[in-house]
C-alpha positions as CSV (number, residue, x, y, z in Angstrom):
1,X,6.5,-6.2,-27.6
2,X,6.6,-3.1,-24.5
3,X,5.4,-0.4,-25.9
4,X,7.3,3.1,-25.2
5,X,6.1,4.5,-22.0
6,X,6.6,8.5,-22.1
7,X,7.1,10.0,-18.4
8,X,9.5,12.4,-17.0
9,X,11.2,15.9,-17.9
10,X,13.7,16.3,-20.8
11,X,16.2,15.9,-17.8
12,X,15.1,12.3,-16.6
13,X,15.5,11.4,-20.6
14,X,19.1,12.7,-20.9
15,X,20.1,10.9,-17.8
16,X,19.2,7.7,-19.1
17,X,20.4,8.7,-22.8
18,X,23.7,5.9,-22.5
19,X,23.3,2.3,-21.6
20,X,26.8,0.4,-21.4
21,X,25.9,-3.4,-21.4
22,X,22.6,-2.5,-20.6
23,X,23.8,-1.5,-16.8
24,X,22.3,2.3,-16.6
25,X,25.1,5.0,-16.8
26,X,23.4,8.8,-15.4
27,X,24.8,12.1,-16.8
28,X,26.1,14.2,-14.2
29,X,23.9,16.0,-12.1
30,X,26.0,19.0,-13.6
31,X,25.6,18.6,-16.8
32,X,22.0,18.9,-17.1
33,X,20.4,21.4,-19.0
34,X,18.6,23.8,-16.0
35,X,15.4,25.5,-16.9
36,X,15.4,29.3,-17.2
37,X,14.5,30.4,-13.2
38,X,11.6,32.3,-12.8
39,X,10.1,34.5,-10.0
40,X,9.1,31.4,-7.9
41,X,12.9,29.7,-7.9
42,X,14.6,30.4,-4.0
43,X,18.3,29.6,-3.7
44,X,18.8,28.7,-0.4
45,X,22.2,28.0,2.1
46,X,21.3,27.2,5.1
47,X,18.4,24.9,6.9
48,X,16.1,27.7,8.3
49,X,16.3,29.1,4.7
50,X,15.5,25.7,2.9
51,X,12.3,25.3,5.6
52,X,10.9,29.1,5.0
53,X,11.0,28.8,1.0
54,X,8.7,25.4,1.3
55,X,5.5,26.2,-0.3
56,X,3.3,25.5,-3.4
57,X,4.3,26.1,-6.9
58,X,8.4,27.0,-5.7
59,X,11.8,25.4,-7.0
60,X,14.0,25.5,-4.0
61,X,17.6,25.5,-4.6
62,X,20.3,24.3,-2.2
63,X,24.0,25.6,-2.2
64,X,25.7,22.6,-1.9
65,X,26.6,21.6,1.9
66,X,24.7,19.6,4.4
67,X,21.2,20.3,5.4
68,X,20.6,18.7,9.0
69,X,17.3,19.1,10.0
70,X,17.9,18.9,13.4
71,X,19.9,21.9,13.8
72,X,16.8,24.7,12.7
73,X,15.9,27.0,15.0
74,X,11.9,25.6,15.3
75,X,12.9,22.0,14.9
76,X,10.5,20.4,17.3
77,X,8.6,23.5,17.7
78,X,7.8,26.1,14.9
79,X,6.2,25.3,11.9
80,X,5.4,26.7,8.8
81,X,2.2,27.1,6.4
82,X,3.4,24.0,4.4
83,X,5.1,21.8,7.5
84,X,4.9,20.9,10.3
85,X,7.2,18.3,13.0
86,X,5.7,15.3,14.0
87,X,7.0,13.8,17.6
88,X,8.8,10.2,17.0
89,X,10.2,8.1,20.0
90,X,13.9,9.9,19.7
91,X,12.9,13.4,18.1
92,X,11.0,15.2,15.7
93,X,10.1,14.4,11.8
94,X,9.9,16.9,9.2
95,X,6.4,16.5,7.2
96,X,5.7,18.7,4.4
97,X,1.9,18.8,3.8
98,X,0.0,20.1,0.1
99,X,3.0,21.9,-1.3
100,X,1.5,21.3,-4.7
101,X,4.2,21.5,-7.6
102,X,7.1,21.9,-5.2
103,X,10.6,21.1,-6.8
104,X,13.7,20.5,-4.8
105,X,16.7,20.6,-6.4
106,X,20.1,20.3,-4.9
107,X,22.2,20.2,-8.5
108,X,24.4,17.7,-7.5
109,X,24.1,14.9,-5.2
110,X,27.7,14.9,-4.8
111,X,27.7,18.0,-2.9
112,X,23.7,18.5,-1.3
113,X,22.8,16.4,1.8
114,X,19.3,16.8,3.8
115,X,19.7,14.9,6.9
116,X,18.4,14.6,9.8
117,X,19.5,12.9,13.4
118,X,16.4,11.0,15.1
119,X,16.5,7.2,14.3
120,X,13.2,6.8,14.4
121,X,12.2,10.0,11.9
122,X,11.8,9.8,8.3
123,X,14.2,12.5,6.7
124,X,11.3,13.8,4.7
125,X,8.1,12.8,4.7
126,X,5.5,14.9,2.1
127,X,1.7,14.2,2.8
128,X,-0.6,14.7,-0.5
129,X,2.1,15.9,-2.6
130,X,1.0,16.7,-6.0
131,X,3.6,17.4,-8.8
132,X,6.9,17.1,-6.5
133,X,10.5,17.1,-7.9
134,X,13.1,15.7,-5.8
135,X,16.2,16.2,-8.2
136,X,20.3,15.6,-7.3
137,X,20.0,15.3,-3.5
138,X,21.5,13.0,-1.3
139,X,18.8,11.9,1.9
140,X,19.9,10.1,4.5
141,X,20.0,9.9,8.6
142,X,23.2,11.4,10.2
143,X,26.8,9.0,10.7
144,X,26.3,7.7,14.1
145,X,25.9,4.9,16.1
146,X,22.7,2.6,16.2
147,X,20.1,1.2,13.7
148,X,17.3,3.1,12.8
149,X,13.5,2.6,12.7
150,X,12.6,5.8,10.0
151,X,13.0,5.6,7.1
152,X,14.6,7.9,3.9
153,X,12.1,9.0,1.8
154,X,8.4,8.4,2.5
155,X,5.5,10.2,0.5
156,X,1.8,9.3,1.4
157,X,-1.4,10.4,-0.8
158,X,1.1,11.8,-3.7
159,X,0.5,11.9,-7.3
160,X,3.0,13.1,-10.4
161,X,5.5,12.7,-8.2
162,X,9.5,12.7,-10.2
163,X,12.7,11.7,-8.0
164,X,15.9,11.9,-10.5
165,X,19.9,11.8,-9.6
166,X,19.0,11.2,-6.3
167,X,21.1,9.1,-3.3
168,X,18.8,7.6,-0.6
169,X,20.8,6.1,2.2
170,X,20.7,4.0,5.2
171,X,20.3,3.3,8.2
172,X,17.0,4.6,7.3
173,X,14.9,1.1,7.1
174,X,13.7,1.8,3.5
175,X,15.1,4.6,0.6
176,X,11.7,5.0,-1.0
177,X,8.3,4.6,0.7
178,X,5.3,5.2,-1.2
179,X,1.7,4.8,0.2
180,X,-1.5,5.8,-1.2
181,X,0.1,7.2,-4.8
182,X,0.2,7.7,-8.2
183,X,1.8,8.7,-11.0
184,X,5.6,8.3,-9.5
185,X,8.6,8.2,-11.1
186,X,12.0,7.2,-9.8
187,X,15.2,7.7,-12.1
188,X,19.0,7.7,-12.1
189,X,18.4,7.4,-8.3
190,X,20.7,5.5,-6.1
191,X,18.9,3.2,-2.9
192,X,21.7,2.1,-0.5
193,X,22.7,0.8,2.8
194,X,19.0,0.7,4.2
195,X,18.4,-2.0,7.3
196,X,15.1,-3.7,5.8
197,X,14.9,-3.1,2.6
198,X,15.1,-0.8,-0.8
199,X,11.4,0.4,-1.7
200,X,8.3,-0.5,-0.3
201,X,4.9,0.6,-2.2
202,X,1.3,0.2,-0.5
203,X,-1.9,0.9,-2.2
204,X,0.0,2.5,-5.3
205,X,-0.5,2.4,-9.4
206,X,1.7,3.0,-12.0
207,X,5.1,3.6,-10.3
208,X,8.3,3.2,-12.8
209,X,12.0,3.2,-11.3
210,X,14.7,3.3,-14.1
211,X,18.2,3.7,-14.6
212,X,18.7,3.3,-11.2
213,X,21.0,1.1,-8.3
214,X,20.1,-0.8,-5.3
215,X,22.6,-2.0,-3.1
216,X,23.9,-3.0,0.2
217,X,20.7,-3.2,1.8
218,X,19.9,-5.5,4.6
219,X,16.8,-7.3,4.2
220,X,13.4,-7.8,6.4
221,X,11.5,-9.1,3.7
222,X,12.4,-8.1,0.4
223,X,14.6,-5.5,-1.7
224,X,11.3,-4.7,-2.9
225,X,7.8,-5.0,-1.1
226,X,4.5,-4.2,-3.0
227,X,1.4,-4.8,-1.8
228,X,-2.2,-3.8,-3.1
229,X,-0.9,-2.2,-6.0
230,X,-0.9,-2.0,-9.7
231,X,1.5,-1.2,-12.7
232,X,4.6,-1.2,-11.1
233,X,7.9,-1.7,-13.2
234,X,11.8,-2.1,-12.1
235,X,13.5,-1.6,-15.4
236,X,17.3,-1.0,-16.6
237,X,18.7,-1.3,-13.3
238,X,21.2,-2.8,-11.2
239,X,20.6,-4.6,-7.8
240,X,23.6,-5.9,-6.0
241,X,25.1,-6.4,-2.8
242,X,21.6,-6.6,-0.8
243,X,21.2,-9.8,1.9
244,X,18.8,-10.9,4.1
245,X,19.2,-12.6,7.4
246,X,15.9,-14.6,7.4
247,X,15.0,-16.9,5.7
248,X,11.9,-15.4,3.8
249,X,14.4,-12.9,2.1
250,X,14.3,-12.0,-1.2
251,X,14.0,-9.9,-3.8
252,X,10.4,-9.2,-4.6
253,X,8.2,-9.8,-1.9
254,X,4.6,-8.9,-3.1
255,X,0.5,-9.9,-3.0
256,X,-0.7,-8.3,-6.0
257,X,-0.7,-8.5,-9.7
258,X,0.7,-5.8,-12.3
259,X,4.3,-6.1,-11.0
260,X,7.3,-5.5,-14.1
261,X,11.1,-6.3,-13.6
262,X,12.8,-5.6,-17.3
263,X,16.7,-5.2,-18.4
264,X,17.6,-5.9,-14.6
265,X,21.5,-6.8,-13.5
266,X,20.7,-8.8,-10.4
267,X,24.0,-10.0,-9.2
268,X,26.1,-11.1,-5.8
269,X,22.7,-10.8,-3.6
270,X,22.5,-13.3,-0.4
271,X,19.1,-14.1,-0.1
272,X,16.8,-17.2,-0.1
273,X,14.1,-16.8,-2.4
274,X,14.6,-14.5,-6.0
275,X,10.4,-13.9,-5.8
276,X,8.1,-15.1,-2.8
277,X,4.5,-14.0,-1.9
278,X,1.2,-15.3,-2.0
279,X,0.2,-12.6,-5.0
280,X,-0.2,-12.9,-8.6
281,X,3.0,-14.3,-10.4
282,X,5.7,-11.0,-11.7
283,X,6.2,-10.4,-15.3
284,X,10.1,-10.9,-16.0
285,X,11.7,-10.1,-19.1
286,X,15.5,-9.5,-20.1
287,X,17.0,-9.9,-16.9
288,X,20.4,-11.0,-15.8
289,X,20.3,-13.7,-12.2
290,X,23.4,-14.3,-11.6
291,X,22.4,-16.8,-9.1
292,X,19.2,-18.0,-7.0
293,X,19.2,-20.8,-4.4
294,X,15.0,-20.9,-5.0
295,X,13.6,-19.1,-7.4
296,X,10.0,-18.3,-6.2
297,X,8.3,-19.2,-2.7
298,X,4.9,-20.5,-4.3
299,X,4.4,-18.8,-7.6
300,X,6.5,-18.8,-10.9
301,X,7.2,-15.3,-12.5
302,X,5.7,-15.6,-16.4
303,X,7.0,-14.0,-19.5
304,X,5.2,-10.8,-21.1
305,X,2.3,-13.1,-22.7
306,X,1.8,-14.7,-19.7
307,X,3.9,-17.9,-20.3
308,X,5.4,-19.4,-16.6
309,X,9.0,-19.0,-16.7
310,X,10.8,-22.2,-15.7
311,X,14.1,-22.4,-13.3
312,X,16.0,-22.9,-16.4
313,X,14.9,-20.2,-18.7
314,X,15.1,-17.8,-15.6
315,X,18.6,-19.0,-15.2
316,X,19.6,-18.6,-18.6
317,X,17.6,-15.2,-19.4
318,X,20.2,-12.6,-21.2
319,X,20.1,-9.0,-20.2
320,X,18.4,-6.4,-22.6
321,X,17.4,-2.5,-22.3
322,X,13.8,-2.8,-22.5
323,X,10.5,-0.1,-22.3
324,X,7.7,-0.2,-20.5
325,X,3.9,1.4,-20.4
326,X,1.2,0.6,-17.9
327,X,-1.5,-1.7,-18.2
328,X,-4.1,0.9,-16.7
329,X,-6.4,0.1,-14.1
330,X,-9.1,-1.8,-14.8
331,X,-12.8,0.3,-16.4
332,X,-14.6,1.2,-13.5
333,X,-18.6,0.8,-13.4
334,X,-20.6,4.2,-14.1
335,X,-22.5,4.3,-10.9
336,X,-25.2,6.7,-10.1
337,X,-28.3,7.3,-7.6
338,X,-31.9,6.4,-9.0
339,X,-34.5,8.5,-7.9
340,X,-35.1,6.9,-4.6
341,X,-31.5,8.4,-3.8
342,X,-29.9,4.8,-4.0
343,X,-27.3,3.4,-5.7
344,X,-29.1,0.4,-7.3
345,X,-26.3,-2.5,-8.4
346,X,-26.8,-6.1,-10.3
347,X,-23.1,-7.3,-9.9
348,X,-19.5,-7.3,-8.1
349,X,-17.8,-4.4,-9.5
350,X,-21.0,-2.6,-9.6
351,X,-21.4,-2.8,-6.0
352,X,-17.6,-1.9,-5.3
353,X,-17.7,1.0,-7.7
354,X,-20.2,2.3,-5.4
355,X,-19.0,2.1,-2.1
356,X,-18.2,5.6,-1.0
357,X,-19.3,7.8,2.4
358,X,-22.8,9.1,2.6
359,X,-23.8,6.3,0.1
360,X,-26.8,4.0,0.3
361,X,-26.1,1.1,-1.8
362,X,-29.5,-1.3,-2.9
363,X,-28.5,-5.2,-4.0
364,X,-30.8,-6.1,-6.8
365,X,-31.3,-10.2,-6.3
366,X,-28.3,-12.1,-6.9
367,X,-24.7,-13.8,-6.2
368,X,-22.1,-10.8,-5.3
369,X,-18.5,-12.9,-5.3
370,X,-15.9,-11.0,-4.5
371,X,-13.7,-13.3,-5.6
372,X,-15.0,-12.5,-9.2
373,X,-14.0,-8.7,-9.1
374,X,-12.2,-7.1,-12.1
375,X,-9.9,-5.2,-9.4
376,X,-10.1,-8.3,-7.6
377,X,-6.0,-8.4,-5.7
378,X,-5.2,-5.5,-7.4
379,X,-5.2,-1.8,-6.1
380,X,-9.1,-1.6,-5.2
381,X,-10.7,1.6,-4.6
382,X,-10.6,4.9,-3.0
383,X,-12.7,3.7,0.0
384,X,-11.9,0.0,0.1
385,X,-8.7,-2.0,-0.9
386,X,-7.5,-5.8,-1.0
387,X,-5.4,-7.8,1.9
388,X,-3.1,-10.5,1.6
389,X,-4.7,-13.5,3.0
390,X,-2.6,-16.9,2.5
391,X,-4.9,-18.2,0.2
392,X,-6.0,-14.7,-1.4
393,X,-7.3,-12.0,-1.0
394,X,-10.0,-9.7,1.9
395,X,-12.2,-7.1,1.3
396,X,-11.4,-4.2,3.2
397,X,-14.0,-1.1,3.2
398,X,-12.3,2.2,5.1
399,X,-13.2,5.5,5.6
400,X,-17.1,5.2,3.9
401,X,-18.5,6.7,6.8
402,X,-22.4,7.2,6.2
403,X,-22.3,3.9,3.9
404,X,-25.3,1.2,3.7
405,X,-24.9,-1.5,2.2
406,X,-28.8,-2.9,2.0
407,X,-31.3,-5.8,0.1
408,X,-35.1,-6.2,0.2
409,X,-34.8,-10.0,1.2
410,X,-31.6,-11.7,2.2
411,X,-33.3,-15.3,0.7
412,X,-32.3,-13.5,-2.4
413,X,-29.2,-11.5,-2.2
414,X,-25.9,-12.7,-1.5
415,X,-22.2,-11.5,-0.6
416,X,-19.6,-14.3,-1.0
417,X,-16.0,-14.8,-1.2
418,X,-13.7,-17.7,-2.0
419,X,-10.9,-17.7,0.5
420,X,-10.8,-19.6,3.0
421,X,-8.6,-17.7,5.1
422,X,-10.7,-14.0,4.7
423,X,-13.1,-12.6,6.2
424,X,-16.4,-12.1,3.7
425,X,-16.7,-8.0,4.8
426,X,-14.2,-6.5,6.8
427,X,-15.0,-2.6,7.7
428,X,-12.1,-0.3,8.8
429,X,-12.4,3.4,10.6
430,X,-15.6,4.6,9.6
431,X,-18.9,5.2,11.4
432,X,-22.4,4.8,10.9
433,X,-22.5,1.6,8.7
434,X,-25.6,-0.3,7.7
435,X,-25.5,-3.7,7.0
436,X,-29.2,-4.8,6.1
437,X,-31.6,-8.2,5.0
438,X,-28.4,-9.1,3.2
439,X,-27.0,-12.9,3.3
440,X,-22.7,-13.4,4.1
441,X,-20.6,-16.4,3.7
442,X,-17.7,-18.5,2.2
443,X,-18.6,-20.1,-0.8
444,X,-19.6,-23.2,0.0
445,X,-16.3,-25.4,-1.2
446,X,-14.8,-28.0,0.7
447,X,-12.3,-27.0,3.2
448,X,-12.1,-25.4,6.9
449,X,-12.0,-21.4,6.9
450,X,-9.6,-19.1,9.2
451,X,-11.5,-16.1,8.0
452,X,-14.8,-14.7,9.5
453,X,-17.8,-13.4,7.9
454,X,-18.5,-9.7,9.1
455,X,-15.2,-7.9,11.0
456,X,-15.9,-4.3,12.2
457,X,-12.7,-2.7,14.1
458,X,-12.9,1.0,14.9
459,X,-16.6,1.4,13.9
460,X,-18.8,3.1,15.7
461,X,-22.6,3.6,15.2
462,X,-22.8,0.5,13.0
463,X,-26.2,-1.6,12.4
464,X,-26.2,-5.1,11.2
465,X,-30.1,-6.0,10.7
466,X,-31.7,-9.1,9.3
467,X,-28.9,-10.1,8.2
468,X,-28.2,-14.4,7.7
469,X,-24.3,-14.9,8.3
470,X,-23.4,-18.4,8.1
471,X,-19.7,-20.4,7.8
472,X,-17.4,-21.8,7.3
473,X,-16.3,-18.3,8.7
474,X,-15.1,-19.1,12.0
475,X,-17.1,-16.0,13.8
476,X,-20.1,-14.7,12.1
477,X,-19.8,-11.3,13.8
478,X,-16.5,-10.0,15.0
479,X,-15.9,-6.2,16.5
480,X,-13.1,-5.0,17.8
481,X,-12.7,-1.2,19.0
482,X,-16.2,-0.4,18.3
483,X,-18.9,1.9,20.0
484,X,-22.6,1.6,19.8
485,X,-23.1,-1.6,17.5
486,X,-26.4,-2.9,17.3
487,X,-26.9,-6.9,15.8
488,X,-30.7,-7.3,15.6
489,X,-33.1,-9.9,13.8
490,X,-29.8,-11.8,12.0
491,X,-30.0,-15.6,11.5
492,X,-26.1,-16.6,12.3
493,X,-25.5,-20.4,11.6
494,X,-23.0,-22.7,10.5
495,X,-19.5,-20.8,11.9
496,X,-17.2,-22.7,13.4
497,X,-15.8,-20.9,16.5
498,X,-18.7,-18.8,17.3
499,X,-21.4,-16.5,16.5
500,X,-20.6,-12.8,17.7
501,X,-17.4,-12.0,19.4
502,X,-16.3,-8.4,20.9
503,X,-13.4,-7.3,22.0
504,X,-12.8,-3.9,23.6
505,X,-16.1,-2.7,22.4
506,X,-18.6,0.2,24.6
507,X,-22.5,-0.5,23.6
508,X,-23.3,-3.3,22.2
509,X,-27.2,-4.6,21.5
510,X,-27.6,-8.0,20.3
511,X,-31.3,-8.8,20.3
512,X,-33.8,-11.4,18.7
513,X,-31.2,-13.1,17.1
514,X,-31.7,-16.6,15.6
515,X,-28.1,-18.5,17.0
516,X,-27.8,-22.1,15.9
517,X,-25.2,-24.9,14.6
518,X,-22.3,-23.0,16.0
519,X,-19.1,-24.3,17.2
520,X,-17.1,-23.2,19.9
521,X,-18.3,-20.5,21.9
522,X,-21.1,-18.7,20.3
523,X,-20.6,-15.2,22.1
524,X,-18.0,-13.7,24.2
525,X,-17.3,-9.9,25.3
526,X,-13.7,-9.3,26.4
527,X,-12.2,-7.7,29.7
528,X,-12.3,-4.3,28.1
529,X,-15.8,-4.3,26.9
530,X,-18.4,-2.5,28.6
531,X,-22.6,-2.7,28.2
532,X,-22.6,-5.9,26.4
533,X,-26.1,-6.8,26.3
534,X,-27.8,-9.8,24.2
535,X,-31.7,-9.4,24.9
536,X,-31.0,-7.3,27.8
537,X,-28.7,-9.7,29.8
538,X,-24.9,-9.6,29.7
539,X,-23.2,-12.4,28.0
540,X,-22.6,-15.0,30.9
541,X,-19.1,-16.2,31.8
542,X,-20.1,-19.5,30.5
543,X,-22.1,-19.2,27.4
């Protein structure tokens, strides 16, 4: 049984107070009870108005009309505290930046429309948004010719985020885009005519849309893409009318576990698959499918207690108003320095929990499978998430700058993964990464790997020392975009397409390192690399 999840104003509740056959009906924007304004409420009429009143802690009212963006008098050029415009190929994108508890609130998205002109701009974008409103407003790109690359709505590092008796509309690509957030919800809100899609999420935990429509959307991949996220629900909605020219259209497309579709009318959709990815399976319950020509790409979606659905049951499912709460994200290890300054770990969530910038973290001796992880294809961490691979899942470590990761004897300490197709330790945008006396690799299971063992791409003063990286990664050591790496005193064995690999790197030492049972080419520096040196000597054409 779902429990009751509690979220929203006493609006959002109202809105969603009549179900007719289970299909949500929304009050009028109208008739919603308004709060008393205070001394931080602006009614605005006019675009340059609407920019000037953006700011923390301020419910901006709009006279109903059309807002267009592109006709303020600093579009392109003048800012304010609280935005700014960002250049895209055809114009200028408005992004609103830390306007903490900003509401916007047109009354009626009948009769309120922000727009703006530039195919390629979101119509508004909010960077680390904390405690936004978005309430009965119509978004969308200006009537004219051409397909668009922006998209609607996008909101990036954003928490408590509410979006009620809203229309997002195409061409935009997507309605909603949510990245890096938390705490969103989306309800009574209409997502139409969009060129690739309806919502996609990245990186994001406990999102809820409700009492809501999605229609007439072309598809790239799915009505709905979620990746590397957790607690995610579609409930009491309707999704209609959507189709997708490929044939890897559907309508969940998703890699990661935690994903809810309840009380759903899913009806007159063209597209091939109903759910496809290479994630965990989708909880389904009380839905109506009208119709699916394949019901799921590689996994089967499961009932609440974890029971696969079959084609039949999914095919003969009735429709029912149902509630949802979140799981919550997995209990995160209490990690602290000892007094060595150190951050001394004896297993896999231990030693995720404690990767972080300016962070030294000591492997006591042991097995470290990622594969294992309690957050393991879920959402990750603030400094490292999961990737899709085809048969799982990567580690991916961004943004720890200052982190070592170290052991006192790599006979002893080792950092596996299962997948055959990911790398074992991928590092993303950060600098000054240690990787010491610490042994890499696959697991060793039967099967040929795609994946490598250490990936470094826009890292610059990194260290790999005494390290043993062995296969079936296909490159022990792969860098790409890097500047001043130094590979010293590493045993690297056993990979199948070579040893170390660089590609547009600037400074590279590789010295005394022990180099055997490789296949392929065991090191190559690309055209764009410069002061490649392995023991002094550049890599020769022919090595």
């Amino acid at each position: 049984m779902m429990k009751k999840r509690t979220i929203g104003k006493a609006a959002a509740f109202l809105c969603a107070l009549v179900m007719l056959f289970a299909v949500p009906f929304c009050a009028a924007a109208q008739d919603l009870p308004r709060e008393t304004e205070s001394a931080n409420t602006v009614q605005v009429s006019t675009v340059d108005e609407f920019l000037a009143a953006i700011g923390p802690d301020v419910e901006i009212v709009l006279a109903p009309g059309e807002y267009n963006l592109t006709q303020a008098k600093g579009y392109g050029r003048t800012g304010g505290q609280y935005y700014h415009w960002e250049s895209t190929f055809d114009g200028y994108e408005l992004v609103i930046t830390d306007a903490s508890g900003l509401t916007i609130n047109g009354l009626d998205a009948s009769l309120v429309t922000i727009s703006t002109e530039p195919r390629y701009a979101n119509v508004l974008r909010f960077d680390y948004a904390a405690n936004l409103t978005i309430s009965n407003i119509t978004l969308g790109h200006t009537k004219e010719q051409g397909s668009c690359i922006g998209g609607v709505l996008l909101v990036e590092s954003g928490s408590n985020v509410e979006i009620q008796n809203a229309r997002l509309y195409g061409c935009g690509v997507r309605g909603i885009d949510l990245r890096s957030c938390q705490n969103v919800h989306v309800d009574c809100t209409d997502v139409y005519e969009c060129s690739m899609g309806c919502v996609y999420i990245q990186g994001s935990t406990n999102i809820l849309f409700e009492n809501s429509k999605f229609y007439n959307c072309a598809l790239a991949d799915g009505v709905f893409e979620i990746f590397s996220s957790s607690d995610v629900a579609v409930i009491n909605s309707e999704v209609y009318g959507n189709w997708g020219e490929f044939f890897y259209s559907s309508l969940v497309y998703s890699d990661c576990p935690g994903i809810y579709l309840g009380g759903l009318d899913v009806h007159d959709n063209q597209f091939i698959y109903m759910f496809r990815g290479d994630g965990s399976p989708v909880t389904v319950e009380n839905c109506r499918f009208d119709y699916a020509e394949q019901w799921a790409e590689n996994v089967m979606p499961v009932s609440p207690d974890g029971q696969e659905l079959t084609a039949g049951e999914l095919a003969s499912m009735k429709m029912r108003t149902v509630t949802w709460e979140p799981a919550g994200r997995p209990e995160v290890p209490d990690v602290q320095a000892g007094e060595d300054g150190k951050i001394h770990v004896t297993n896999v969530d231990e030693f995720l929990a404690a990767i972080a910038p300016n962070t030294t973290i000591f492997l006591e001796p042991g097995e470290y499978d990622l594969s294992t992880a309690a957050t393991y294809a879920g959402l990750g961490g603030d400094y490292y998430h999961w990737e899709s691979v085809f048969d799982g899942y990567e580690l991916v470590i961004r943004g720890a700058s200052n982190l070592t990761i170290e052991a006192a004897d790599p006979q002893n300490v080792s950092i596996v993964t299962q997948p055959r197709y990911a790398n074992v330790l991928r590092f993303e945008n950060l600098s000054n990464v240690i990787l010491r006396n610490v042994t890499a690799g696959h697991t060793p299971e039967a099967g040929e790997c795609a994946g490598g063992v250490i990936q470094l791409s826009y890292a610059n003063n990194s260290i790999i020392e005494g390290c043993r990286l062995f296969g079936c990664g296909i490159l022990g050591v792969q860098a790409i975009s890097c500047n001043n790496l130094s590979v010293y005193n590493c045993e690297i064995y056993q990979c199948s397409s070579g040893a170390a690999w660089f590609y547009g790197c600037k400074t590279v030492r590789m010295d005394h390192c022990n180099i055997h049972d490789i296949g392929g080419r065991a090191l190559y520096a690309d055209y764009y690399c410069s002061d490649v040196l392995v023991d002094g000597n550049p890599i020769p054409d022919d090595f």
